[in-house]
N, C-alpha and C positions, 0 to 999 in steps of 0.2 A: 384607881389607876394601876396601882400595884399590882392588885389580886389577874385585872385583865393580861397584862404586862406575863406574870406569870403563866395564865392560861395558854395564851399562845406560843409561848414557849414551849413548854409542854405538848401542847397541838401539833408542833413542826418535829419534834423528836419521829414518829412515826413515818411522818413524809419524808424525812431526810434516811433513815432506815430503809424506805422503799425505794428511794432514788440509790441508794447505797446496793439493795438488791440487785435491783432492773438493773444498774449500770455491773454490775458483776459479772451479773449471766449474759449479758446483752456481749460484752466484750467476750466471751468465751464460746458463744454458738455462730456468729458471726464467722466465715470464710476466712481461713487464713492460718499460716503457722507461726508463730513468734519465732520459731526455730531458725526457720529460713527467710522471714523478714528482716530478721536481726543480723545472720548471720551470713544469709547470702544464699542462693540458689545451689551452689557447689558444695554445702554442708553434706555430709557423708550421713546416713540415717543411725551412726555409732555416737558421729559428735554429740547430731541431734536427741539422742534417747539421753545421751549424757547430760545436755544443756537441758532439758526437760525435767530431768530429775533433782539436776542443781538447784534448780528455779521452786520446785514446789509447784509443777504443773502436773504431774504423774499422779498427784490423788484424787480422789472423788472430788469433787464441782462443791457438792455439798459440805466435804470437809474446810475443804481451801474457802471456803463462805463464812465457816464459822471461824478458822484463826485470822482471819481477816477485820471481821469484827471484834475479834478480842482485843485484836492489836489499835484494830483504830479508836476503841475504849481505855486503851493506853497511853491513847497521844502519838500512839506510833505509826506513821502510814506507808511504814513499808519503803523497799528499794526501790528505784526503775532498773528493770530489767534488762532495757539498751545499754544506762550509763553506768549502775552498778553504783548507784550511790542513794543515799535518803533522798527519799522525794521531800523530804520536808525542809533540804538543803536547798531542792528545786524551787521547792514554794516560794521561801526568802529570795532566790534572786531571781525569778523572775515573775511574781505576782508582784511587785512596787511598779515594774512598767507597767503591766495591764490598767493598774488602778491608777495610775499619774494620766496616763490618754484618758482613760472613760473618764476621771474627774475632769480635766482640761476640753474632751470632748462634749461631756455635760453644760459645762460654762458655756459655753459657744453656744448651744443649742438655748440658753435660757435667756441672756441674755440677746440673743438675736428674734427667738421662735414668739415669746411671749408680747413683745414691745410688737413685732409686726402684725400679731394675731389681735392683737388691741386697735392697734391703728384700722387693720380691717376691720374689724365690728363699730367702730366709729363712724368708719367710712363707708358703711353697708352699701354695697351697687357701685360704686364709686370705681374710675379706671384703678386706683389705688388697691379696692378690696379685689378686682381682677385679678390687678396681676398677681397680688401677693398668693393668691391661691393655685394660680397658676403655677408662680412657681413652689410652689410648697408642694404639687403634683410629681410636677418634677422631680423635687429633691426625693420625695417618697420611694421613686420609682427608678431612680439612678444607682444601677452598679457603683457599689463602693470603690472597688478596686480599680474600673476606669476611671472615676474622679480620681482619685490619688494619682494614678498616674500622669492623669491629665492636668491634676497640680504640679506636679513635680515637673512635668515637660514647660510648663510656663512658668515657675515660681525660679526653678532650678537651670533652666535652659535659656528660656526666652530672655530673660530678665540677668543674665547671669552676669551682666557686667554694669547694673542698676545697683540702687541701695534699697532697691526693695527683696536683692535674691534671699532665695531661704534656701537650708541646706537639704537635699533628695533624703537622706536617711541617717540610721544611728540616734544617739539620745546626746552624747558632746561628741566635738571635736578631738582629737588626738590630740595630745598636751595638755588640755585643761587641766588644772586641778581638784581634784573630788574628794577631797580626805572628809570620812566620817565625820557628821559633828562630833562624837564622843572621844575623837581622838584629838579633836581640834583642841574641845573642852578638857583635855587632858586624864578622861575619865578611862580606868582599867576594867575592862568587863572581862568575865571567864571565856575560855574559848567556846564553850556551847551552853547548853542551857535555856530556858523559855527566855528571861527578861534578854541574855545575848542575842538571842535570834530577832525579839519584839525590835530592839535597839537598832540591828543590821538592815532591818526591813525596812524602816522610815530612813536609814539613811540613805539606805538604794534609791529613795526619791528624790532626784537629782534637785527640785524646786525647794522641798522643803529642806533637803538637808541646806544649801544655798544659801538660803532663809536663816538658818538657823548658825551657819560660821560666818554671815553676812559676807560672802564668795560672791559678789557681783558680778565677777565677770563669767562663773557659774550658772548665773541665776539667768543672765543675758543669753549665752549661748545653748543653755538647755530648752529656754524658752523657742530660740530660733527653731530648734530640731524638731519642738513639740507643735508649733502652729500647724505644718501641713498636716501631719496625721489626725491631729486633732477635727481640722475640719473636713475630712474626708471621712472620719467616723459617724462628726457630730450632725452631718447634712441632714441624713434621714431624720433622727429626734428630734432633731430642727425643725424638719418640715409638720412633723407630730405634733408638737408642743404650739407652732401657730395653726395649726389647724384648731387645736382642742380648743387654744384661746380662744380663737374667735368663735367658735361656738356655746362657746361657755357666755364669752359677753355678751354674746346675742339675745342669750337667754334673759341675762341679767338684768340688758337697759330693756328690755320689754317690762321687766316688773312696774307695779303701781309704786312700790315706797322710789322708784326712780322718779317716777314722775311729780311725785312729790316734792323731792327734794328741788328738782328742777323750777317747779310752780313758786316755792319757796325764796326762790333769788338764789340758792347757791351757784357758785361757777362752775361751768362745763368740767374746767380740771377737778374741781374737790368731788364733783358728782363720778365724775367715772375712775379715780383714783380712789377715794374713800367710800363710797359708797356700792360701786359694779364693780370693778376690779379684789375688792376685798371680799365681796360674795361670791365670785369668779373663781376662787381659789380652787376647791377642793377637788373636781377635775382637772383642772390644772395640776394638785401636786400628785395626782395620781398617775398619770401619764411620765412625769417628772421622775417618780420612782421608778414605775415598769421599764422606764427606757432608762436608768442605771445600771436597771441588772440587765439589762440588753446586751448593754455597752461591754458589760463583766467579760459576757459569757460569747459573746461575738465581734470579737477584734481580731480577729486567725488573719480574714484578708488585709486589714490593715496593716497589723503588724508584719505580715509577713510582705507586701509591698512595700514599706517604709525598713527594713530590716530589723525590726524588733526585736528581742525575744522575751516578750514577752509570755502569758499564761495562753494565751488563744494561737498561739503558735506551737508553741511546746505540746500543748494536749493533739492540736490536729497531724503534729510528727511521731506523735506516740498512738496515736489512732493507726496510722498508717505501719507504724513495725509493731504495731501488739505489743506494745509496755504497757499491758493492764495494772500496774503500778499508778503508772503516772495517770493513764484513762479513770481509773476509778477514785483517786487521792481528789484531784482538780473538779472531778466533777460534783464529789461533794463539798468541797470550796468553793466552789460557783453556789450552790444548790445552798449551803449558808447565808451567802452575801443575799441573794434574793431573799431569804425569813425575815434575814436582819430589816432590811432595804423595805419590805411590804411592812413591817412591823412599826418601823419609825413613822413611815406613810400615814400608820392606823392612828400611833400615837398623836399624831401632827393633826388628825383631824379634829382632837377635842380641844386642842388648843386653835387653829382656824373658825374652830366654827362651836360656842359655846352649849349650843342646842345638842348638841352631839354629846351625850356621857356616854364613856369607859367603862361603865363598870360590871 
């Protein structure tokens, strides 16, 4: 397990180098001037040679490629060019959003996608396995960003003077309290540094830091902000996750050792829980990963309909003013989270399914 563990690691070093390229050049032949994105149509072409030379855009393509990579073999990933500050400042505060919605949006989609994708395969032909596919079409096939909004106009509007309203956007309400756990726990960290920055990140996650100073009424109101977004991201993977199920079970109770166990006297529930649904798995968790890093790397309309700012927001405002900082830092953060994400997947299969060796 270890040796394979290794391998792939290794394997992804190259892919992450080539996303690292591609996204380089890709940002720099692309239409457009950082100059006057950034600065504005009315930049004078004096400011602009100046802002150009500031920046480290005035050398070769291929220069700017190689101190790019040294720097990011440093740890270092560079300024954004819009805001003038480390993008690795960027990173910490707003990669905890992205990853707090795709986890919360995750949840939703497994706990909903997989129990309906089951009941359909149970219920093969059944008005039941109908509709559920029907809508599962649907959810496929529905604009993110009109559901959001079309939650918010009924969650936030319709309902607005129910105990069921939920808030249109933001992560808390104004006033809440949100003190770091580390600060709560009394703990003094350096102003910067790796384990500072690991520390800042997790407490930017409004659930677990919550969690962690036992902030209930944190825990409460962060939760409230995160429902809609969450289910306006998670619909799609939702609709994925029951589809895959039920094709997966379909597979399953066709087998002979089902019918076995059936001929046997065990009951319907242990046969399609222990027996179809635990052989059901491994497409199942595979789809389950792909749509993680989905979630990663495509929450821009979410977030940016629920006011987020998170990572999928920030990168598509620095796509638009050419902050090839931020463009090329996030996209190999995203382009990580997926090695990692396929990796664990790979791992999980030899523990799901014993037949399966690693090595």
């Amino acid at each position: 397990m270890a040796q394979y563990i290794i391998r792939r690691i290794l394997a992804s070093i190259p892919v992450l180098f080539g996303i690292l390229i591609v996204t380089f050049v890709i940002a720099r032949v692309i239409p457009g001037d950082p100059c006057k994105a950034i600065l504005g149509e009315k930049a004078t072409p004096e400011v602009c040679e100046r802002f150009i030379k500031d920046k480290g855009l005035d050398k070769p393509i291929h220069e700017q490629l190689f101190i790019y990579i040294g720097e990011i073999l440093q740890g270092d990933f560079g300024n954004s060019i819009r805001m003038n500050v480390p993008v690795t400042r960027l990173l910490i505060e707003r990669l905890p959003t992205t990853v707090e919605l795709s986890l919360a949006a995750l949840l939703v989609s497994v706990l909903i996608g997989i129990p309906l994708g089951v009941i359909s395969a149970v219920k093969h032909n059944s008005w039941i396995d109908v509709l559920t596919m029907v809508w599962a079409n649907i959810g496929v096939s529905m604009p993110v960003f009109w559901l959001g909004l079309m939650l918010i106009y009924f969650f936030s509007l319709v309902l607005k003077d129910t105990p069921f309203w939920l808030p249109p956007s933001g992560r808390v309400s104004p006033g809440i309290p949100d003190d770091p756990f580390f600060e709560v726990w009394g703990w003094v960290i350096p102003e910067s540094g790796f384990w500072a920055g690991v520390l800042v990140f997790f407490s930017r996650m409004n659930i677990l830091n919550a969690l962690l100073t036992s902030n209930w009424e944190l825990l409460r109101d962060a939760t409230e902000h995160l429902i809609l977004p969450a289910l306006a991201l998670g619909t799609i993977p939702m609709a994925l996750i029951a589809r895959m199920s039920r094709s997966a079970m379909l597979d399953v109770l066709g087998q002979d050792y089902i019918r076995t166990a059936r001929a046997k006297g065990l009951g319907r529930l242990g046969v399609i829980v222990k027996h179809a649904f635990s052989n059901a798995l491994l497409p199942i968790v595979t789809v389950i990963g792909l749509s993680l890093g989905s979630l990663l790397g495509g929450a821009v309309l979410t977030e940016t309909v629920f006011g987020l700012s998170g990572l999928g927001r920030t990168l598509f405002e620095a796509i638009t003013a050419r902050d090839y900082g931020i463009v090329q830092s996030f996209t190999v953060v995203i382009a990580i989270m997926y090695v990692i994400i396929n990796l664990i997947v790979d791992i999980s299969y030899g523990y799901l399914d014993p037949r399966i060796r690693l090595d």
